[in-house]
C-alpha positions as CSV (number, residue, x, y, z in Angstrom):
1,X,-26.6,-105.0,-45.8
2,X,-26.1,-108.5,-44.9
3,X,-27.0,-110.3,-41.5
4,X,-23.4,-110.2,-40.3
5,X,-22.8,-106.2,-41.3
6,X,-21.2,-107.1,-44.8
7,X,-20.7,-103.5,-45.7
8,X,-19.0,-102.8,-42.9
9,X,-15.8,-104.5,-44.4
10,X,-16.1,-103.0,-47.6
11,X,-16.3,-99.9,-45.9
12,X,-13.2,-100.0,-44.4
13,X,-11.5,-101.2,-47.8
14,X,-12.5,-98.1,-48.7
15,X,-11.3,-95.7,-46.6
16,X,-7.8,-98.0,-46.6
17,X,-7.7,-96.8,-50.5
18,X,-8.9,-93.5,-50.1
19,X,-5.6,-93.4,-47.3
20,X,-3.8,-94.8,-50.0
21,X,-4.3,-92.3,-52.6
22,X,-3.0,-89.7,-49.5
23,X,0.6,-90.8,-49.3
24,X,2.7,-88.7,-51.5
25,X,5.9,-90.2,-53.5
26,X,9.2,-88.6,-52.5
27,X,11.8,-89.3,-54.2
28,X,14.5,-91.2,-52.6
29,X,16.9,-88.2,-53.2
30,X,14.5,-85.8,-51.7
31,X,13.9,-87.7,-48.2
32,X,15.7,-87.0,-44.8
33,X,15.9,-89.6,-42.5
34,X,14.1,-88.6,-39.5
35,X,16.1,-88.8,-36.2
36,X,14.5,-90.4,-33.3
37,X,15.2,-92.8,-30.6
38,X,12.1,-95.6,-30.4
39,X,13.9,-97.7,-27.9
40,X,14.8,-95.3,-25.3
41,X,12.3,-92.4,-26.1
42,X,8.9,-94.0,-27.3
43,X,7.0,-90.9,-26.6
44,X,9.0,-88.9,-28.2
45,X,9.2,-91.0,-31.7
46,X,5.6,-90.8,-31.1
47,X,5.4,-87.2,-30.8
48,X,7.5,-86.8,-34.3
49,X,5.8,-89.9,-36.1
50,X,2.2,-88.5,-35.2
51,X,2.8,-85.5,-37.3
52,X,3.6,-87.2,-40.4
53,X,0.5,-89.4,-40.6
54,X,-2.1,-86.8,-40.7
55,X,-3.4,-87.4,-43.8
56,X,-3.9,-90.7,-43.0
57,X,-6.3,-89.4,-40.5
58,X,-7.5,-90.8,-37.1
59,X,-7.5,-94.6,-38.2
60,X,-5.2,-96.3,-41.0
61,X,-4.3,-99.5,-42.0
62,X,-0.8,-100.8,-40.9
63,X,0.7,-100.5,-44.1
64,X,-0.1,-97.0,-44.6
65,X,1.4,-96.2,-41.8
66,X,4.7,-98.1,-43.1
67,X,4.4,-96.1,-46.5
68,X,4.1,-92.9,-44.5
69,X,7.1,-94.0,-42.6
70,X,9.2,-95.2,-45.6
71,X,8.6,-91.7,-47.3
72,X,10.1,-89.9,-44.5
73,X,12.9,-92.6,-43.7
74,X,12.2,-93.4,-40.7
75,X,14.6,-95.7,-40.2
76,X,13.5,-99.7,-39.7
77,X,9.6,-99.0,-40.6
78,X,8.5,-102.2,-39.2
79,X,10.4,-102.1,-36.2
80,X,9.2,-98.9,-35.5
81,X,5.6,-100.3,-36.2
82,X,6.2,-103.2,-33.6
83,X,7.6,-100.7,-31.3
84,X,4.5,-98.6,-31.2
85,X,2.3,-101.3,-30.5
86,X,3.6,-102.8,-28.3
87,X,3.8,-99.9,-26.1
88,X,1.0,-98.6,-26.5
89,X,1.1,-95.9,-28.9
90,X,-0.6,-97.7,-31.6
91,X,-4.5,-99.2,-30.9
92,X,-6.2,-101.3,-32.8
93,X,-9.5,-100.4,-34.0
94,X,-12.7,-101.6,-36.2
95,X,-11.5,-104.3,-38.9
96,X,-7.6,-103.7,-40.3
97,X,-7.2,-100.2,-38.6
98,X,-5.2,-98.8,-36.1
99,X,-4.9,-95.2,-34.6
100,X,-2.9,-93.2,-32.2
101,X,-3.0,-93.1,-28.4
102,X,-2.3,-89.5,-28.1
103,X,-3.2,-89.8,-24.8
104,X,0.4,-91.9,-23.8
105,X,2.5,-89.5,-25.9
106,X,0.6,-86.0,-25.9
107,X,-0.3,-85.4,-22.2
């Protein structure tokens, strides 16, 4: 381990793969978009997004969290993103990864 925590980097590379290998394909035919209103009702696109990123589990990079929400079709993936963390309902954590502040949107 180097003086700086070197392998704490490649650690999270890591588990940012192993999330990777977690996200299923759907085919485009097969998805429904998923209704929600992020603008008016943040805690309650929260409280349908969570759901679908539990095999991400409790921290994931950014762009899992846009593949999860491209396979489900939630609709403007990046806005919804941005949305999240702006209000709150996305933290960042260690390195690259983010998780959910169930507390906002679960209480």
């Amino acid at each position: 381990m180097g003086f700086f925590g070197g392998n704490k980097k490649e650690a999270q590379n890591q588990a940012i793969a192993a999330n990777s290998a977690a996200v299923p394909e759907t085919p485009s035919s097969a998805r429904a978009t998923v209704e929600m209103d992020i603008f008016n009702d943040p805690a309650g696109a929260a409280r349908v997004c969570q759901p679908l990123t539990a095999q991400l589990g409790d921290s994931f990079a950014l762009s899992m969290l846009y593949q999860v929400f491209n396979a489900h079709n939630i609709a403007h993936p990046h806005l919804t993103i941005r949305a999240f963390r702006d209000g709150g309902y996305l933290v960042k954590g260690e390195g690259d990864l983010f998780s959910w502040n169930t507390a906002k949107f679960l209480s």
